[in-house]
N, CA, C and O of each residue as an XYZ file, in Angstrom:
748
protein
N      77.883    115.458    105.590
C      79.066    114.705    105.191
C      79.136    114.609    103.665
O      78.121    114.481    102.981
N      80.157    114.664    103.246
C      80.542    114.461    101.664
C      80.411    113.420    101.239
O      80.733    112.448    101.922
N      79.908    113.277    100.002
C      79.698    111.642     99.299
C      81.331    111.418     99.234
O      82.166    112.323     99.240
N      81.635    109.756     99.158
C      82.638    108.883     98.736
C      83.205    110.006     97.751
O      84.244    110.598     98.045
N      82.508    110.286     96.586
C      82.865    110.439     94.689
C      83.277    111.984     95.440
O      84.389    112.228     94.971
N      83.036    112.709     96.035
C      83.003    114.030     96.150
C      84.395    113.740     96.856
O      85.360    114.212     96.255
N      84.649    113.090     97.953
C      86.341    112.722     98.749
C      87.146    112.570     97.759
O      88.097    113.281     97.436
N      86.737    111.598     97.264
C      87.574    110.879     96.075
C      88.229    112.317     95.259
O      89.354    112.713     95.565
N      87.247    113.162     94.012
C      87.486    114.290     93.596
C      88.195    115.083     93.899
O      88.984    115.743     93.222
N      87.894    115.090     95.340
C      89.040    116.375     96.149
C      90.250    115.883     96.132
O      90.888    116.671     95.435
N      90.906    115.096     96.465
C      91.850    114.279     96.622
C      92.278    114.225     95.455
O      93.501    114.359     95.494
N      91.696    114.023     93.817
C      92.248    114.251     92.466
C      92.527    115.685     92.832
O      93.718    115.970     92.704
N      91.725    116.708     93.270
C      92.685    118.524     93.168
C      93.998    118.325     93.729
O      94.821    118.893     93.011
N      94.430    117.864     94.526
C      95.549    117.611     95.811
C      96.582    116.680     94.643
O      97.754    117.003     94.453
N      96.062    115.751     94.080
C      97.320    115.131     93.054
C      97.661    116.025     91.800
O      98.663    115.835     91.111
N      96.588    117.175     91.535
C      96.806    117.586     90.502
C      97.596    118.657     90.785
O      98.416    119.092     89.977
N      97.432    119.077     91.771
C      98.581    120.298     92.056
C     100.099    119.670     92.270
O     101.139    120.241     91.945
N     100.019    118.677     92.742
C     101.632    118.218     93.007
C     102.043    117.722     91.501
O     103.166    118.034     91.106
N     101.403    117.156     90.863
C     101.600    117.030     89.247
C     101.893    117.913     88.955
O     103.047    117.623     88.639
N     101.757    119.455     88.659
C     101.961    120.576     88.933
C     103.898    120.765     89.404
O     105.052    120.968     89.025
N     103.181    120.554     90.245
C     105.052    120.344     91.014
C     105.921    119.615     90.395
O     106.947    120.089     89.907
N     105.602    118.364     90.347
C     106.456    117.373     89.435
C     106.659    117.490     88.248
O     107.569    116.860     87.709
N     105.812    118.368     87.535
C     106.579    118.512     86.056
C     107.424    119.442     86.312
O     108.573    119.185     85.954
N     107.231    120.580     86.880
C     108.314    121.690     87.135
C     109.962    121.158     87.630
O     111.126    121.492     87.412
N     109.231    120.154     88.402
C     110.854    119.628     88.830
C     110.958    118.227     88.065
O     111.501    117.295     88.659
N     110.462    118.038     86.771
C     111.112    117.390     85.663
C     112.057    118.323     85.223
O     113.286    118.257     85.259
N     111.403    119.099     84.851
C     111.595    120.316     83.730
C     112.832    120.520     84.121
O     113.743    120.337     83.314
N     113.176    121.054     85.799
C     114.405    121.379     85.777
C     115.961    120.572     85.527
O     117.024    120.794     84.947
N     115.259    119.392     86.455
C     116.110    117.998     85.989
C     116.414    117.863     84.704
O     117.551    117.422     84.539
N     115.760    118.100     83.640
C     115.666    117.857     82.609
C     116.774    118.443     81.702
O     117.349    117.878     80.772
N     116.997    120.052     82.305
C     117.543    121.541     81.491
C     118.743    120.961     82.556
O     119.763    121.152     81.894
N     119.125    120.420     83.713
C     120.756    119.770     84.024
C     120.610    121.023     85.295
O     121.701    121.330     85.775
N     119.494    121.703     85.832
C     119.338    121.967     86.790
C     119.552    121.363     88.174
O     119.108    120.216     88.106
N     120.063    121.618     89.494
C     119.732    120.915     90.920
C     118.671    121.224     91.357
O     118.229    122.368     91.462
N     118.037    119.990     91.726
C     117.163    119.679     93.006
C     117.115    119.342     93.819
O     117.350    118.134     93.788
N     116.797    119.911     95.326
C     117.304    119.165     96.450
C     116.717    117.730     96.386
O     115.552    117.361     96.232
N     118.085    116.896     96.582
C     117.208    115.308     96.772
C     116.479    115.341     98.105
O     116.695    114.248     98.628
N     115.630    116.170     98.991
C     114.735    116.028     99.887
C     113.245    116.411     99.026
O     112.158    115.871     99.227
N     113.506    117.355     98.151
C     112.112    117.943     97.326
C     111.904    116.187     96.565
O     110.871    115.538     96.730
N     112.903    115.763     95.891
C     112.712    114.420     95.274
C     111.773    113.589     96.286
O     110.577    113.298     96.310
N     112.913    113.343     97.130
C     111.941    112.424     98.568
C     110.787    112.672     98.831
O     109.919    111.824     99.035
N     110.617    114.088     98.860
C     109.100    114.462     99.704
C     108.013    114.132     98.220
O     107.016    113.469     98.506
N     108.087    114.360     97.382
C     107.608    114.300     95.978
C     107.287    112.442     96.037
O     106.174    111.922     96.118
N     108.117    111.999     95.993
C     107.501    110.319     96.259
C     106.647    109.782     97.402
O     105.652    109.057     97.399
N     107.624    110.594     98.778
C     106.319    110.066     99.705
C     104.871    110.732     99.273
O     104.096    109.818     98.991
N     104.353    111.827     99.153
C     103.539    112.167     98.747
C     102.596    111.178     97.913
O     101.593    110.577     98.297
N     103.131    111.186     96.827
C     102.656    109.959     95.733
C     102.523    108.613     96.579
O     101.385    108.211     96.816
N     103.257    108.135     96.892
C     103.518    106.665     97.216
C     102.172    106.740     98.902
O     101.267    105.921     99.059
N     102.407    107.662     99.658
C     101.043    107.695    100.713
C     100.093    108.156    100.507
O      99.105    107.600    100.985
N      99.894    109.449     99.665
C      98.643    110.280     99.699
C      97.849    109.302     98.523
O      96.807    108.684     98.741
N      98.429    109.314     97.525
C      97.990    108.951     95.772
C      97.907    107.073     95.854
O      97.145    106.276     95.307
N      99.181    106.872     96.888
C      98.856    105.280     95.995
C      98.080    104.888     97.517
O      96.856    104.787     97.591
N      98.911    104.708     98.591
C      98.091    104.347     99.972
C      96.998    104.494    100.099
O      96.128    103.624    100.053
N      96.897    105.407    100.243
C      95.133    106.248    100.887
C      94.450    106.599     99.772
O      93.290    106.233     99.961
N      94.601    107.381     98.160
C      93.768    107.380     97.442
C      93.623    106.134     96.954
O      92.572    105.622     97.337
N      94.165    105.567     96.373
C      93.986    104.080     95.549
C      93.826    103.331     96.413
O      93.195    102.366     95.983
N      94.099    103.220     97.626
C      93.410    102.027     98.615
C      91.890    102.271     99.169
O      91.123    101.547     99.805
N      91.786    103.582     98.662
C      90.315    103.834     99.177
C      89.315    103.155     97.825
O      88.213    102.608     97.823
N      90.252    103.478     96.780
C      89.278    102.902     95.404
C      89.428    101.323     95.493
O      88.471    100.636     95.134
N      90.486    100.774     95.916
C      90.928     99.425     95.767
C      90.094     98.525     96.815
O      89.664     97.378     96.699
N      90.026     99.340     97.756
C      89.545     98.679     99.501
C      88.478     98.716     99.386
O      87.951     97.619     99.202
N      87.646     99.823     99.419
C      86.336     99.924     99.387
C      84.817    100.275     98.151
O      83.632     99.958     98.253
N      85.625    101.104     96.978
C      84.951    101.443     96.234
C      84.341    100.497     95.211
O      83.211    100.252     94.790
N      85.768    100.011     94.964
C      85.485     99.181     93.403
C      84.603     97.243     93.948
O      83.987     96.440     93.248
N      85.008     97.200     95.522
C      84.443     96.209     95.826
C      82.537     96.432     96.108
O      81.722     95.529     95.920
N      82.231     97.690     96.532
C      81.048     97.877     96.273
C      80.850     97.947     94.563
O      79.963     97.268     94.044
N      81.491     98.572     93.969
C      80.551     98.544     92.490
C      80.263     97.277     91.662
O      79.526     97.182     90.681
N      81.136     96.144     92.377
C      81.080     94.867     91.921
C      79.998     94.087     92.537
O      79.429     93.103     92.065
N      79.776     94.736     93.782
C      78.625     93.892     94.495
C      77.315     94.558     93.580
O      76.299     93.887     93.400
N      77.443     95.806     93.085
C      76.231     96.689     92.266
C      76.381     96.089     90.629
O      75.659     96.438     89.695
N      77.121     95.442     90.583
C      76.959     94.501     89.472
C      78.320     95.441     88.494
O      78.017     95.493     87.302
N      79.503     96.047     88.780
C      80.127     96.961     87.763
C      81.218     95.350     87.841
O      81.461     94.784     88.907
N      81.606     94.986     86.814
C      82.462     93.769     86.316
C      84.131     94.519     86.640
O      84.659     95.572     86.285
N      84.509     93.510     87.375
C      86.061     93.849     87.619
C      86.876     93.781     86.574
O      87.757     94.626     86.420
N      86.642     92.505     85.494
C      87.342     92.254     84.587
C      86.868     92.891     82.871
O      85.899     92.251     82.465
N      87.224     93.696     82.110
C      87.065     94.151     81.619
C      86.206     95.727     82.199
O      85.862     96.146     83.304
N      86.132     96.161     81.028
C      85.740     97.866     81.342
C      86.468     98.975     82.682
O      87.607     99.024     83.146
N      85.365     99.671     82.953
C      86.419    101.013     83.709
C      86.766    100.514     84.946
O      87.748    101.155     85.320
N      86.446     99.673     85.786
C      87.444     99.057     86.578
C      88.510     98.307     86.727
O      89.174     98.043     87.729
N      88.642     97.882     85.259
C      90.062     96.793     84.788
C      90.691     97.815     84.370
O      91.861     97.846     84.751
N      90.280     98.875     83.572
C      91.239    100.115     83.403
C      92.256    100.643     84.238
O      93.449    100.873     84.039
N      91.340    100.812     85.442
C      91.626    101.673     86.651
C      92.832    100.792     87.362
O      93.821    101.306     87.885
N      92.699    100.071     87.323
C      93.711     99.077     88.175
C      94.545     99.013     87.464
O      95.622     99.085     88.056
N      94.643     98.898     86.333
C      95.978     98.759     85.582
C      96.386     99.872     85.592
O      97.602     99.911     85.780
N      95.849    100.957     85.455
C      96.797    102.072     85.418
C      97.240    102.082     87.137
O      98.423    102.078     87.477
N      96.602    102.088     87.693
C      97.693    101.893     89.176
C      98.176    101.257     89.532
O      98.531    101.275     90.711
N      98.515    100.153     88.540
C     100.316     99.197     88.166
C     100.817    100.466     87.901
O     101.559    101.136     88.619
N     100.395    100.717     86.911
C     101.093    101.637     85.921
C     102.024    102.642     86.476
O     103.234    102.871     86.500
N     100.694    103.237     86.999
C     101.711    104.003     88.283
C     103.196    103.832     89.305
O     104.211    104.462     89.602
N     102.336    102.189     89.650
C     103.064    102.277     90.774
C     104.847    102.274     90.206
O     105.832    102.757     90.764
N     104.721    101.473     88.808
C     105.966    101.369     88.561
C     106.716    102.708     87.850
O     107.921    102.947     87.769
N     105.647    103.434     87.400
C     106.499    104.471     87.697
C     107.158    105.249     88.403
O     108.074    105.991     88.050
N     106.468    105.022     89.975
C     106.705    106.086     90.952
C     107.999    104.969     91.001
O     109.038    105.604     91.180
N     108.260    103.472     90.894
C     109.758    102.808     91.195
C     110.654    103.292     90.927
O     111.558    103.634     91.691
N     110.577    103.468     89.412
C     111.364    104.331     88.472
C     112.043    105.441     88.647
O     113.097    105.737     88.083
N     111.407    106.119     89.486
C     111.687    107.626     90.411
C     112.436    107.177     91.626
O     113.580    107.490     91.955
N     111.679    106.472     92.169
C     112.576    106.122     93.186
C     113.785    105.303     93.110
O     114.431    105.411     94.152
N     114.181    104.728     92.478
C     115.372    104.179     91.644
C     116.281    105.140     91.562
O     117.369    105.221     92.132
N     115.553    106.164     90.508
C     116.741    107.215     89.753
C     116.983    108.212     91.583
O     118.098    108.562     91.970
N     115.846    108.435     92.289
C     116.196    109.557     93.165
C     117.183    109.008     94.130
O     118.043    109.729     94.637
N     117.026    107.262     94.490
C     118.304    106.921     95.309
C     119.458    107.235     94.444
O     120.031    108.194     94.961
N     120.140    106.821     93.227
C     121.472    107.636     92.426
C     121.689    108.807     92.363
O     122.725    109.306     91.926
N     120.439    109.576     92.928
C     120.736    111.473     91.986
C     121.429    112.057     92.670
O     121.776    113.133     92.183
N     121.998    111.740     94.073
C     123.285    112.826     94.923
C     124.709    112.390     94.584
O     125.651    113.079     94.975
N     124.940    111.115     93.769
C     126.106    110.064     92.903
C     125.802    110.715     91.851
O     126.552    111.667     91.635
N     124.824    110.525     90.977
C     125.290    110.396     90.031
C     124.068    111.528     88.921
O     123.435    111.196     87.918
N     124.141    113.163     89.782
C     123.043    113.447     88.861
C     122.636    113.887     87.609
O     121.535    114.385     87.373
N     123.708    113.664     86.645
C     123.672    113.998     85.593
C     123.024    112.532     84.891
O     122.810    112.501     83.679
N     122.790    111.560     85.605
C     122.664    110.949     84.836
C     120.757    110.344     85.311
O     119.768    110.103     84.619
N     120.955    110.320     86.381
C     119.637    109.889     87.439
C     118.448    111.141     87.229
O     117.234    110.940     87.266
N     119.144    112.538     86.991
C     118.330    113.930     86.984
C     117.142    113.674     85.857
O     115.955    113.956     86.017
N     117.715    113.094     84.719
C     117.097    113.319     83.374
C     116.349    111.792     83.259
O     115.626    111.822     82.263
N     116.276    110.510     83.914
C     116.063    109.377     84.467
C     114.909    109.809     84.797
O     113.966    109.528     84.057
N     114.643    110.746     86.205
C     113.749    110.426     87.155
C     112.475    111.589     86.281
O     111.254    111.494     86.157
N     113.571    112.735     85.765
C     111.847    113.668     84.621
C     111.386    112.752     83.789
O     110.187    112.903     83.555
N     111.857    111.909     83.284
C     110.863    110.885     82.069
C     110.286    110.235     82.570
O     109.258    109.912     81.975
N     110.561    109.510     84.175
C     109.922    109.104     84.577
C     108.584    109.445     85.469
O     107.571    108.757     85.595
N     108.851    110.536     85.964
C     108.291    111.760     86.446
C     106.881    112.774     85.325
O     105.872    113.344     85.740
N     107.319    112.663     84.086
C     107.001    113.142     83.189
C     105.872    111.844     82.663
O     104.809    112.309     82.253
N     105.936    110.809     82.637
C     105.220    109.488     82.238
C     104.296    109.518     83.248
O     103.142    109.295     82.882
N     104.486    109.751     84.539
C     103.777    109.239     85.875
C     102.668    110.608     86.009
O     101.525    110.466     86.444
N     103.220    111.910     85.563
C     102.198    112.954     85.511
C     101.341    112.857     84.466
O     100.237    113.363     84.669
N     101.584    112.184     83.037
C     100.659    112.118     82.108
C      99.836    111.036     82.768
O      98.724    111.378     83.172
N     100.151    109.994     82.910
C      99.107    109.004     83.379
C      97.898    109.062     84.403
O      96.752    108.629     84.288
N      98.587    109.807     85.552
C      97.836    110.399     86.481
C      96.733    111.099     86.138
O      95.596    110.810     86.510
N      97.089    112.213     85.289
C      96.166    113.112     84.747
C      94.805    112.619     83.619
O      93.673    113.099     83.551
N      95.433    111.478     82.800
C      94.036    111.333     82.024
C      93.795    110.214     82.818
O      92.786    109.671     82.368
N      94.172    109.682     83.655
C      93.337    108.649     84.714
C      92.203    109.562     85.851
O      91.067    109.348     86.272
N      93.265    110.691     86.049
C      92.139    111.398     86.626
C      90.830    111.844     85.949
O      89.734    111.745     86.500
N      90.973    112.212     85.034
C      90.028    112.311     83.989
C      88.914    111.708     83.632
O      87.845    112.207     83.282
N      89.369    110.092     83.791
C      88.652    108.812     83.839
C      87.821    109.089     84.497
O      86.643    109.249     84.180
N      88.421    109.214     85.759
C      87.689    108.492     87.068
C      86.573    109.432     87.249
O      85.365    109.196     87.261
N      87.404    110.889     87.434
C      86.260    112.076     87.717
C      85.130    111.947     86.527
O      83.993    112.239     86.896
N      85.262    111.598     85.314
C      84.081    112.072     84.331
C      83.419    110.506     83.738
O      82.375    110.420     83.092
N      84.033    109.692     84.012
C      83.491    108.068     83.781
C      83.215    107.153     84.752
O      82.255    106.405     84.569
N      84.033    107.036     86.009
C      83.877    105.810     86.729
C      83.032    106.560     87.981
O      82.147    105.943     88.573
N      83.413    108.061     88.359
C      82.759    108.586     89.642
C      80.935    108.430     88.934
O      80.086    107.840     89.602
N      80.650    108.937     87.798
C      79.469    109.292     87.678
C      78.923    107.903     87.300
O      77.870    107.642     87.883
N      79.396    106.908     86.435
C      78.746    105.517     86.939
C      78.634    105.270     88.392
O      77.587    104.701     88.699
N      79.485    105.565     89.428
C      78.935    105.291     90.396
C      78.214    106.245     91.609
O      77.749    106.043     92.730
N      78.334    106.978     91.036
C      77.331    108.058     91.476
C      75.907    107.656     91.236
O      75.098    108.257     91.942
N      75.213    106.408     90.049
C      74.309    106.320     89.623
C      73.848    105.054     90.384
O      72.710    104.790     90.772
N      75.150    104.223     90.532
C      75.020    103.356     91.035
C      74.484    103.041     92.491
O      73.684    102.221     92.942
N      75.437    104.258     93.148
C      75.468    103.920     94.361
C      74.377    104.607     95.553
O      74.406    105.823     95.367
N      73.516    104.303     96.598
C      72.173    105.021     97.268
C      73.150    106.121     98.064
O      74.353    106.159     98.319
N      72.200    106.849     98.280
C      72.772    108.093     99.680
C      73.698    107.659    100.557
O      74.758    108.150    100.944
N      72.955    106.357    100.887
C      73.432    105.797    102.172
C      74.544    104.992    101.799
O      75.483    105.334    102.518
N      74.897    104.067    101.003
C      76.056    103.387    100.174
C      77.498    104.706    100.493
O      78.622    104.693    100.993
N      76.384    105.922     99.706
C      78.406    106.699     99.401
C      78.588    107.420    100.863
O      79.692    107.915    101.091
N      77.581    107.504    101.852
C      78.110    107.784    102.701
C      78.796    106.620    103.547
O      79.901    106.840    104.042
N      78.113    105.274    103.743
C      79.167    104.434    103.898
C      80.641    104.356    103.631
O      81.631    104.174    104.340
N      80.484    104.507    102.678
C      81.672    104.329    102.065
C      82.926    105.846    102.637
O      84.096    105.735    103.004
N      82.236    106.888    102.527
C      83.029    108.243    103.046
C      83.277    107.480    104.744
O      84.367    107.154    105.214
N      82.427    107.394    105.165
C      82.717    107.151    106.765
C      84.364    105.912    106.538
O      85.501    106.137    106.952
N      83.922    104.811    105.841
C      84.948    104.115    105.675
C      86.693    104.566    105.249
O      87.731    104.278    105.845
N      86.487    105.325    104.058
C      87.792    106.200    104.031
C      88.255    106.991    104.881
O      89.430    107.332    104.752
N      87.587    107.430    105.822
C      88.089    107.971    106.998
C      88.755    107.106    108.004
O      89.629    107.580    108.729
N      88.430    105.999    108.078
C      89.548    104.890    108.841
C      90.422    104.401    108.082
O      91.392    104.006    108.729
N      90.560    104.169    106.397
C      91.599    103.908    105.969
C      92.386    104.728    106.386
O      93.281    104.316    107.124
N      92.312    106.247    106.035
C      93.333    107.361    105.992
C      94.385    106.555    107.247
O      95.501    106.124    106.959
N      93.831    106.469    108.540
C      94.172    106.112    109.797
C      95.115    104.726    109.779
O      96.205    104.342    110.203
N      94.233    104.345    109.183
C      95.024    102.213    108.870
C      96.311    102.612    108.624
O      97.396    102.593    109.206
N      95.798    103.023    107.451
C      96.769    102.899    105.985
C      97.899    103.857    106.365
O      98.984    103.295    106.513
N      97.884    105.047    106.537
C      98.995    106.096    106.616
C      99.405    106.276    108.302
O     100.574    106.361    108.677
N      98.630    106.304    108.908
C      98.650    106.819    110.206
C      98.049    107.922    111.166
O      98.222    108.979    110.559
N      97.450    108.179    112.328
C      96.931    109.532    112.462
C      97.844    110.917    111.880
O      99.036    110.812    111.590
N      97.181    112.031    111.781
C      98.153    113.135    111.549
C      98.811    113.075    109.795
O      99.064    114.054    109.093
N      98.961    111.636    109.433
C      99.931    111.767    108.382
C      99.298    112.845    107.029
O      99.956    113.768    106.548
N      97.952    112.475    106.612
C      96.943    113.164    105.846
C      97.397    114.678    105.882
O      97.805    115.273    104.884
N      97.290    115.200    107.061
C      97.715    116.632    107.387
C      98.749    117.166    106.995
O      98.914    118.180    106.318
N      99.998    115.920    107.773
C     101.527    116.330    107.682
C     101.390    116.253    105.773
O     101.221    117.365    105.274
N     101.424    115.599    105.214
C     101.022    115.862    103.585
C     100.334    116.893    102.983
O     100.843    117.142    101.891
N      99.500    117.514    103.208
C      98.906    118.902    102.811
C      99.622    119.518    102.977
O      99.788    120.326    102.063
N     100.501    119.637    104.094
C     101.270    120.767    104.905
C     102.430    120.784    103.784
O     102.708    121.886    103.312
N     103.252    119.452    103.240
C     104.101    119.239    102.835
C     103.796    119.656    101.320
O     104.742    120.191    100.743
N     102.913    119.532    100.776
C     102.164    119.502     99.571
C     101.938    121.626     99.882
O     102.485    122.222     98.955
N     101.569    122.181    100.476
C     101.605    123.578    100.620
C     102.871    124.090    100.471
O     103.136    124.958     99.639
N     103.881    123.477    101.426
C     105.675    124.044    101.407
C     105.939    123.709     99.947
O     106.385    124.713     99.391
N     105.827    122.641     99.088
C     106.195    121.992     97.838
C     106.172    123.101     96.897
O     107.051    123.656     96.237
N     104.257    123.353     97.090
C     104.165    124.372     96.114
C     104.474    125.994     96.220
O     104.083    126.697     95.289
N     105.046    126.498     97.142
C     105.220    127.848     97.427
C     106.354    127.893     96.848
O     106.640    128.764     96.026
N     107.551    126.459     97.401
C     109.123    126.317     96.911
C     109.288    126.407     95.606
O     110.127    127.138     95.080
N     108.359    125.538     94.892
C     108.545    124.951     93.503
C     107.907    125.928     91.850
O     108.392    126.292     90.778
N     106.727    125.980     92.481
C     105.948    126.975     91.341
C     105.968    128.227     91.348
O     105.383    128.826     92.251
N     106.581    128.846     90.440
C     106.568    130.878     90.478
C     104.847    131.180     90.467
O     103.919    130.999     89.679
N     105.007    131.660     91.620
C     103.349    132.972     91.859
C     103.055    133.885     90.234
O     103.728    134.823     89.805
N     101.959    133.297     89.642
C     101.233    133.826     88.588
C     100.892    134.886     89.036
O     100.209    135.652     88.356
């Protein structure tokens, strides 16, 4: 079985590719291009279940409450970080979702709305990912026994379930595969 930090990681590849996606479909928004408002939709659920539900509830639910019991301080340092940036987030992904309910009314104006916002929410993501993978995983990688991060992996495996639903994890990869075949030109 995979450590917690090793789930966790994988799950940063899976946001980083749809980041990926989402700047591309800033970009186009941006140049006064169309996007189907379903690519918009699917682009938030994604974020809003895979990224904020199930990844950040796995850090929120289970992780960061063990590193506090291992003595890592909630208030100040890389766990007060971490949480604020997934305010941070979340209100960005609002922001998107705001502009993507106007963008079939009104998209000249909602299009270029939802890339800045879109565009803010991929920078943040990315040096948070950064964080986590090269500062907060390997503090707790140090922190935590064999048996702790496999706890903890067994545990994210019933969030996925709680939190999103059976199947949903899947139906998201799947959706996250169609995204990127639609969205990114083959290098």
């Amino acid at each position: 079985m995979e450590t917690a930090t090793a789930v966790l990681r994988k799950e940063h590849e899976a946001i980083v590719k749809m980041l990926a996606v989402t700047e591309e479909v800033a970009r186009r928004l941006a140049a006064g291009e169309h996007v189907a408002a379903e690519t918009l939709a699917d682009l938030l659920e994604f974020f809003r279940l895979f990224a904020d539900k199930c990844h950040h509830g796995k850090e929120e639910d289970l992780l960061f409450p063990q590193l506090e019991k291992k003595g890592m301080p909630r208030a100040g340092g890389p766990l007060a970080v971490t949480l604020a940036e997934h305010e941070q987030g979340r209100a960005l992904i609002r922001q998107m979702a705001q502009a993507a309910d106007t963008y079939s009314r009104q998209p000249e104006k909602a299009g270029p709305a939802w890339a800045e916002a879109a565009r803010a929410y991929a920078s943040l993501l990315r040096a948070h990912i950064e964080k986590e993978n090269h500062v907060l995983f390997v503090m707790a990688e140090r922190m935590l026994t064999p048996s702790e991060q496999a706890e903890l992996a067994e545990g994210f495996e019933k969030i996925e379930v709680e939190k999103m639903g059976a199947g949903t994890h899947e139906r998201l990869h799947a959706m996250m595969a169609d995204l990127i075949k639609e969205i990114l030109p083959p290098r």
